[in-house]
C-alpha positions as CSV (number, residue, x, y, z in Angstrom):
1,X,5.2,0.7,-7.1
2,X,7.0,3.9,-7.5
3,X,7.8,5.1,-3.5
4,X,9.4,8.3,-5.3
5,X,6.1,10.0,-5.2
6,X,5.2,8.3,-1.5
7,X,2.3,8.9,-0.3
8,X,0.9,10.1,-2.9
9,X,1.8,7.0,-5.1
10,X,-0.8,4.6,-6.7
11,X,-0.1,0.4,-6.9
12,X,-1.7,-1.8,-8.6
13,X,-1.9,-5.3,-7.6
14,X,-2.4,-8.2,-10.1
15,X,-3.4,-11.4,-9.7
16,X,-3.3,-14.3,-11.5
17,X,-6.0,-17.3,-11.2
18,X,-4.7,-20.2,-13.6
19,X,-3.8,-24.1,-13.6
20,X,-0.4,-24.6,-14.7
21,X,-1.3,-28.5,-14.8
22,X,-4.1,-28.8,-17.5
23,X,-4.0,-27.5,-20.7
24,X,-7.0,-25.3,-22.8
25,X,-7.9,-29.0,-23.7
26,X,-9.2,-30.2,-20.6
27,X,-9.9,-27.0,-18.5
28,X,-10.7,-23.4,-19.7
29,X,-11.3,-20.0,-17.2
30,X,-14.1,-17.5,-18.0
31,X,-15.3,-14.9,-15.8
32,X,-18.9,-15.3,-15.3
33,X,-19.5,-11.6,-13.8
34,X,-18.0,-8.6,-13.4
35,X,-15.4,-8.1,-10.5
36,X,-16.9,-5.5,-8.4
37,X,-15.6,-3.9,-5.3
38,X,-18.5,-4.2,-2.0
39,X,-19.2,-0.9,-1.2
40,X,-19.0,-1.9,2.2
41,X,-15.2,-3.0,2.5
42,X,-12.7,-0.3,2.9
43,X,-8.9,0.0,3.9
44,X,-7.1,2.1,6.0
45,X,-4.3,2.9,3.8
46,X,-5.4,2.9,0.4
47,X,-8.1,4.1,-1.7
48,X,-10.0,1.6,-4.0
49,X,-10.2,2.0,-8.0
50,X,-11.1,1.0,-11.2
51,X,-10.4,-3.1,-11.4
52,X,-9.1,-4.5,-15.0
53,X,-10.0,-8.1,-15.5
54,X,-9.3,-10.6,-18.7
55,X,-9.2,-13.8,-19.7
56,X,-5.7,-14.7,-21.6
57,X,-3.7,-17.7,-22.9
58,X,-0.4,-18.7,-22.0
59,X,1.7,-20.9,-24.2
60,X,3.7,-23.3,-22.5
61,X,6.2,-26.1,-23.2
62,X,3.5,-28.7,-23.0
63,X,0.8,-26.4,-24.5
64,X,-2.1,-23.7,-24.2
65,X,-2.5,-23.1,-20.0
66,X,-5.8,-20.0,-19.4
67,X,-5.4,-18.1,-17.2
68,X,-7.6,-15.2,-15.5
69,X,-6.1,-12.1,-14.7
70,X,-6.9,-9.5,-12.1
71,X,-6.0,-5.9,-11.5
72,X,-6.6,-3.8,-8.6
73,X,-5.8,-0.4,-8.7
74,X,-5.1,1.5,-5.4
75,X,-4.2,4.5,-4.3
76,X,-3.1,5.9,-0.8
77,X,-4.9,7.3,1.6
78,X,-2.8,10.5,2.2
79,X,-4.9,11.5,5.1
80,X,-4.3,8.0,6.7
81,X,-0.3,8.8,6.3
82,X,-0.2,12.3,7.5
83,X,-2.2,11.2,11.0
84,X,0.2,8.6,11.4
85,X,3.5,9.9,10.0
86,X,3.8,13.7,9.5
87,X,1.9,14.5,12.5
88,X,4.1,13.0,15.4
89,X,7.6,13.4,13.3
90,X,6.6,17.6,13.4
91,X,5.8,17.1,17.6
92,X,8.8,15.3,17.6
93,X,11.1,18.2,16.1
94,X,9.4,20.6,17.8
95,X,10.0,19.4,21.0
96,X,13.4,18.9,20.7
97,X,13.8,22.5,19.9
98,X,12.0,23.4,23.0
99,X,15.4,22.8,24.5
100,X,16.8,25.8,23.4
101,X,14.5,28.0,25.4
102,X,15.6,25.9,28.3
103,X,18.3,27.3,30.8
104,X,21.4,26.8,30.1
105,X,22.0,25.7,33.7
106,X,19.3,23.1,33.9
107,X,21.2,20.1,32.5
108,X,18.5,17.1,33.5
109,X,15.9,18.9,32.3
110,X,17.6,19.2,29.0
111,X,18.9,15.9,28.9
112,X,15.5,14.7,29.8
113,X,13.7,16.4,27.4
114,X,16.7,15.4,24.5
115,X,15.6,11.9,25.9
116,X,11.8,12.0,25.0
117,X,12.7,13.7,21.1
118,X,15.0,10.5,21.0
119,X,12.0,8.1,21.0
């Protein structure tokens, strides 16, 4: 995950499917179809893309483990962030500069609108 480029970042997200207590010998993962993504599932913060799946072999002390392997890739939703983020940080800082505008006299109405910025 590189945050650096946030939001415009992509993840991907592996995952592993695997027994770690039966060797190649007595069990062995295959995918039997294609991972796909339902067309029908979406998420509010991230875009879904292309998925990478294999089949692989781990050697271990006590000897051949498989292992399926998964990964998602994902990137954000940038309108989803700048609705939720950028939009009310901007209100914010722009009404705290209303108080410039304000009299200099009119202490509570400054201090109360210092107040709401704070939140």
């Amino acid at each position: 995950m590189m945050l650096s480029r946030y939001p415009m970042d992509r993840v991907v997200c592996p995952l592993f499917i695997g027994s770690f207590g039966y060797t190649t010998d007595e069990v062995v993962y295959r995918w039997e179809n294609q991972v796909d993504i339902d067309p029908g599932v979406t998420l509010s913060q991230f875009e879904l893309g292309r998925i990478e799946q294999q089949n692989i072999t781990r050697k271990g002390k006590y000897g051949d483990f498989s292992i399926l392997q998964v990964y998602i890739h994902m990137s954000r939703a940038v309108g989803y962030f700048v609705i939720q983020t950028y939009v009310p940080c901007y209100l914010i800082v722009c009404l705290s500069w209303v108080s410039f505008w304000i009299n200099r006299d009119a202490a509570p109405a400054r201090v109360l609108l210092g107040k709401m910025a704070d939140r």
